[in-house]
C-alpha positions in Angstrom: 40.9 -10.5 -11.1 39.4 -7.5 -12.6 41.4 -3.5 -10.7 41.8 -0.5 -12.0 45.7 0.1 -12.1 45.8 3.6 -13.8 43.1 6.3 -14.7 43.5 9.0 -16.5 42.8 12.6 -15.0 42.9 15.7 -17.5 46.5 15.0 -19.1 47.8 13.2 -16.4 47.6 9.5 -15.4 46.6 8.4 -11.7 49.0 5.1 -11.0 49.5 5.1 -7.3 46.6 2.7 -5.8 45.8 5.6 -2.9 45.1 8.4 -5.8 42.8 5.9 -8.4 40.9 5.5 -4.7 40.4 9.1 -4.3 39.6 9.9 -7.3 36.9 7.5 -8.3 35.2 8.4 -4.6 35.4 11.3 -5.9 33.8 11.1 -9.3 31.3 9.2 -8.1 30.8 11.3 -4.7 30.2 14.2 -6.9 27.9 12.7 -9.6 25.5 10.5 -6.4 25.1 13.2 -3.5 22.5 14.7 -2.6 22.3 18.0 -2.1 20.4 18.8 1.2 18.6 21.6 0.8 15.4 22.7 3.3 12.7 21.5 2.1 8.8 22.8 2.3 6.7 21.4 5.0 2.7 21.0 5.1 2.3 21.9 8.6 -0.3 23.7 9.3 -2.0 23.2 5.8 -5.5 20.9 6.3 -7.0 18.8 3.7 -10.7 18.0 3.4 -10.9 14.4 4.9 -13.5 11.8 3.3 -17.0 10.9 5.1 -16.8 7.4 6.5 -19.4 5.9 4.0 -17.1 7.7 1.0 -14.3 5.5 2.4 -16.5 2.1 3.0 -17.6 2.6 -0.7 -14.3 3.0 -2.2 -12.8 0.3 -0.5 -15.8 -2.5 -1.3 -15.1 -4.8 -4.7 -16.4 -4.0 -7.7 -19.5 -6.0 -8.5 -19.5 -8.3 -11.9 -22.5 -6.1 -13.4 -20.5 -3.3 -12.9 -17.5 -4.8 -14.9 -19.5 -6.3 -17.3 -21.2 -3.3 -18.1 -17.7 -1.4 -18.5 -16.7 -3.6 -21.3 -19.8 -3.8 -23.0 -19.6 0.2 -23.3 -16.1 0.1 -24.7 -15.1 -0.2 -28.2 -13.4 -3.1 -29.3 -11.0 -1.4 -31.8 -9.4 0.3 -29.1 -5.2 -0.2 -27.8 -5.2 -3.5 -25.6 -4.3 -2.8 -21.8 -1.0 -3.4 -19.9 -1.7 -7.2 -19.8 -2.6 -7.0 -23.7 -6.0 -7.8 -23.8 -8.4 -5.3 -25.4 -12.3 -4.7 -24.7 -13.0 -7.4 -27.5 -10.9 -10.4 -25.6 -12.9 -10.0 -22.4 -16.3 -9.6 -24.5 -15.7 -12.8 -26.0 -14.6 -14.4 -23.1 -17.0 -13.0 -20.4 -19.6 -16.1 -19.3 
């Protein structure tokens, strides 16, 4: 069984059960609060909104010409991507 049974605060040493308690709620009390604080609001601010055909082309899949363009244009020498594949693995690869 794994307790703390004594900690020491400063020069002293905390042995009664109650005061390890306290003080670790403490500690960690301190250390994991937030402090709540007003924050800044938007209200009242407006932000330009996009047209409905903006939002229709955004939202629509990219088409394989357009990828396949993409990595045609990009050099092969360059750092490979988060899934670690460069420009050159997909050239190769592409059908």
């Amino acid at each position: 069984m794994n307790a703390i049974v004594a900690l020491k605060k400063g020069d002293k040493w905390l042995v009664n059960p109650k005061w390890v308690k306290e003080e670790i709620t403490k500690y960690f009390g301190d250390h994991f609060s937030e402090v709540m604080w007003d924050r800044p609001t938007m209200d009242g601010i407006t932000f330009p909104s996009l047209l409905v055909e903006d939002v229709v082309q955004l939202q629509r899949p990219f088409e394989d010409v357009e990828i396949k363009d993409i990595i045609d244009s990009s050099q092969n020498n360059k750092s490979p991507g988060p899934d670690g594949f460069n420009s050159e693995f997909f050239r190769r690869c592409w059908e």
